[in-house]
C-alpha positions as CSV (number, residue, x, y, z in Angstrom):
1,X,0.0,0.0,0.0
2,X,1.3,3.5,-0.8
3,X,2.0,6.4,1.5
4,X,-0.6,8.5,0.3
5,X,-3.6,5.5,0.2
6,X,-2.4,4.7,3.9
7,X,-2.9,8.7,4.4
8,X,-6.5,8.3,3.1
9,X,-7.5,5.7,5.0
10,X,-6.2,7.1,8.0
11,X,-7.9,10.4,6.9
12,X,-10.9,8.7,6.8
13,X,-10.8,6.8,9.1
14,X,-10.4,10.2,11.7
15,X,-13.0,12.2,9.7
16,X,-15.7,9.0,10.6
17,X,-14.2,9.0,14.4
18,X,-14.5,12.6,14.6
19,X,-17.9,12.6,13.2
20,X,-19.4,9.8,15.6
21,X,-17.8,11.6,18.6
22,X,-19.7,14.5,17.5
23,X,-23.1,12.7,17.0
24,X,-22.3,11.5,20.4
25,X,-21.7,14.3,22.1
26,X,-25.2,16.0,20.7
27,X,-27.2,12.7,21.5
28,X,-26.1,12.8,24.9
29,X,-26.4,16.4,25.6
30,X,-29.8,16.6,24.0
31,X,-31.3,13.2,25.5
32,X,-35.0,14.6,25.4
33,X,-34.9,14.5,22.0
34,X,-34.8,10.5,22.0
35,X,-35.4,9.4,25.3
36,X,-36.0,5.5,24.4
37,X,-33.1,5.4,22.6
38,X,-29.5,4.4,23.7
39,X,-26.3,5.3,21.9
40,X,-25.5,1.5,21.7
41,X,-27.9,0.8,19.3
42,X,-27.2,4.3,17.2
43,X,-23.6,3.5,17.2
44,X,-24.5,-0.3,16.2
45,X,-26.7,1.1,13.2
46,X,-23.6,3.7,12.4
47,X,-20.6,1.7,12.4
48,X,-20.7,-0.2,9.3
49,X,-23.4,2.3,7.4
50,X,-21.0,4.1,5.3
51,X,-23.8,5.3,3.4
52,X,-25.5,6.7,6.4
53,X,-21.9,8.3,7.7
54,X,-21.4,9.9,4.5
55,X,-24.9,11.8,4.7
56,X,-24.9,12.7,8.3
57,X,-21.5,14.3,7.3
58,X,-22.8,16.2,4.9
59,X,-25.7,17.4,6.9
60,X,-23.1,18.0,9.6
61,X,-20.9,20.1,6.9
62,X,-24.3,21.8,5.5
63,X,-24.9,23.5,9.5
64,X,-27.5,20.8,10.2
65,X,-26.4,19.5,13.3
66,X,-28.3,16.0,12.9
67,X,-29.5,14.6,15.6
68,X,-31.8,11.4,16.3
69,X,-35.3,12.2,17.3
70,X,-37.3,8.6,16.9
71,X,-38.1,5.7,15.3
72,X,-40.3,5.4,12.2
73,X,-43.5,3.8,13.3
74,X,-43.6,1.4,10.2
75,X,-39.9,0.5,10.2
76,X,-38.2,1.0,13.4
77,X,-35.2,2.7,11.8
78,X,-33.8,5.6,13.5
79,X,-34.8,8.8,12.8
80,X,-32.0,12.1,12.5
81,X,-33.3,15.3,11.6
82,X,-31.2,18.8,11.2
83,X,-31.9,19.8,14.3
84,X,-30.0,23.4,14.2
85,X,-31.6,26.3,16.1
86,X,-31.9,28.1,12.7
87,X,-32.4,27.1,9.2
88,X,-28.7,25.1,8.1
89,X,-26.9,28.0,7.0
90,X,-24.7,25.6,4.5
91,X,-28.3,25.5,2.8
92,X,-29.5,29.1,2.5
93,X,-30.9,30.9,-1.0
94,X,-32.3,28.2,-3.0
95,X,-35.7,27.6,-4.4
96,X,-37.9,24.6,-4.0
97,X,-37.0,22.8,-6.9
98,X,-35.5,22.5,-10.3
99,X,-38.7,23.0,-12.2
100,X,-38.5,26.9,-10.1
101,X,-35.0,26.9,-10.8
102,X,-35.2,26.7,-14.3
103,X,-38.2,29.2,-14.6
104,X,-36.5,31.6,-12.8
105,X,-35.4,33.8,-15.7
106,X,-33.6,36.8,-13.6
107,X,-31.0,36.1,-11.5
108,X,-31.7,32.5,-10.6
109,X,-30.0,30.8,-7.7
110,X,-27.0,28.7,-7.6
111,X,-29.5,25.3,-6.6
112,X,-32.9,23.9,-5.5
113,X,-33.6,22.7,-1.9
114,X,-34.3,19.4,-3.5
115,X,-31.6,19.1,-6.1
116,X,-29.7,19.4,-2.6
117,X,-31.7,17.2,-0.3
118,X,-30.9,14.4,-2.9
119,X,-27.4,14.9,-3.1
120,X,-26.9,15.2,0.4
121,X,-28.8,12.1,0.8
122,X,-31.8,13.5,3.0
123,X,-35.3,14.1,2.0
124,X,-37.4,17.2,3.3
125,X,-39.2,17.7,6.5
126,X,-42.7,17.7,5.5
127,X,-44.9,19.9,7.4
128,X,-46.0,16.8,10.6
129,X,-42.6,16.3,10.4
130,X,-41.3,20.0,11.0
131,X,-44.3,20.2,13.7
132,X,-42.8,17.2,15.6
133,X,-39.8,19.0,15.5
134,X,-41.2,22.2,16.8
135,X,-42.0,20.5,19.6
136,X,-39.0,18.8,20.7
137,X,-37.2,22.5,20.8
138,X,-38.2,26.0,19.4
139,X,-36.0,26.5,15.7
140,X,-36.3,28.9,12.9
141,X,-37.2,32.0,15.2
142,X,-34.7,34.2,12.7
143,X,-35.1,31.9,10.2
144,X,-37.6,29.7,7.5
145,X,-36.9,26.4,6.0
146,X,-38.6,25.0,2.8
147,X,-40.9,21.8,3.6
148,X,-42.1,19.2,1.5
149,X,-45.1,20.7,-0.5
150,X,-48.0,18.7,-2.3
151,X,-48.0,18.3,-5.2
152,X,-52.0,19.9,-5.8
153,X,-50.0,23.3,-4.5
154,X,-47.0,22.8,-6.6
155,X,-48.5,22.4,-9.4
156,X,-50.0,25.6,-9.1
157,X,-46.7,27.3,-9.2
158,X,-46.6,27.3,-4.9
159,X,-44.2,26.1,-2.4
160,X,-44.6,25.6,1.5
161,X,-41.9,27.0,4.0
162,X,-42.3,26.8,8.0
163,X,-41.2,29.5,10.6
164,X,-41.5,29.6,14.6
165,X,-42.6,33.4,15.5
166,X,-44.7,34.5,18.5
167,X,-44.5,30.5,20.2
168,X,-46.7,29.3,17.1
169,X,-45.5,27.7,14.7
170,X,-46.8,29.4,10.8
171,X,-47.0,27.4,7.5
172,X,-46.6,29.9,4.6
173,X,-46.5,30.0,0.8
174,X,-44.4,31.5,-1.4
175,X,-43.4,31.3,-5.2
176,X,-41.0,27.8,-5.7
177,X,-38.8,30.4,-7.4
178,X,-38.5,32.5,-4.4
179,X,-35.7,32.3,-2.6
180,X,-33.9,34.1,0.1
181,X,-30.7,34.5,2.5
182,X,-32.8,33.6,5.5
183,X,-34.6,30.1,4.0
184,X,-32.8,26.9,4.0
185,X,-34.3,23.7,4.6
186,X,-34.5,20.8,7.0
187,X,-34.3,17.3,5.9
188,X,-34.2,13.8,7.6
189,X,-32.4,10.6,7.0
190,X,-33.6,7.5,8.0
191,X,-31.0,4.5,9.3
């Protein structure tokens, strides 16, 4: 093996420690979020999940600060959501989706919250989801993310995007072309 392949592996073999150390950390200083979970069993489901690693990375690099907060009811796979106190910075001014993106005709921006969702590896909060969310720990009081919108509503040119202001939580619409240095969006993987 070559100097530089050892130097990779060892590489990335400190960028996965340093990233479970820091899911750690979070899931114990935030156990209310998951309070029937135990680290053993996230650690067992993380371990060996490079595909899982890579995405929480990139959620972690994005300013999402993933966290678990349950289990989905039909699968009983973990559930990590960005959990940041504002919309992930990493994923401000975009649009909904490429359909906006490509419509938008004067200065258009660089991607779509869904173009990036699916390269990161997440999907979208939709709006129970960003509710549930809501009420594990107040987020987006500066800030609005971009949830999953219907299709009946997209179709008609609309897209959905959630705020927390004056303790309620607001569902809004706005042009999928719309976009703005405050909205971002939240997404969830599933492991």
């Amino acid at each position: 093996m070559t100097e530089n392949k050892i130097r990779k592996n060892n590489l990335e073999t400190e960028a996965k420690q340093t990233l479970l150390s820091t899911l750690e950390k979070r899931f114990k200083d935030h156990m209310y979020r998951h309070e029937d979970i135990m680290w053993d069993e996230v650690i067992n489901r993380l371990e060996n999940n490079d595909s899982a690693l890579v995405t929480l990375q990139a959620m972690e690099q994005t300013k999402g600060e993933p966290d678990v907060v349950g289990r989905d009811e039909s699968s009983g796979e973990l559930l990590f959501f960005d959990c940041s106190k504002e919309s992930p910075k990493g994923r401000s001014k975009v649009c909904y989706d490429d359909a906006a993106l490509k419509a938008r005709k004067k200065f258009p921006p660089e991607t779509s919250a869904l173009k990036m969702a699916e390269k990161l590896g997440i999907e979208l909060l939709d709006e129970t989801q960003y509710r549930y969310l809501q009420q594990l720990e107040e987020c987006d009081s500066k800030t609005s993310s971009w949830i999953k919108t219907p299709e009946k509503i997209r179709a008609l040119g609309g897209a959905l995007f959630c705020d927390r202001r004056y303790d309620t939580v607001f569902v809004y619409h706005n042009g999928a072309d719309s976009y703005y240095s405050s909205r971002g969006f939240r997404g969830y993987l599933k492991v």
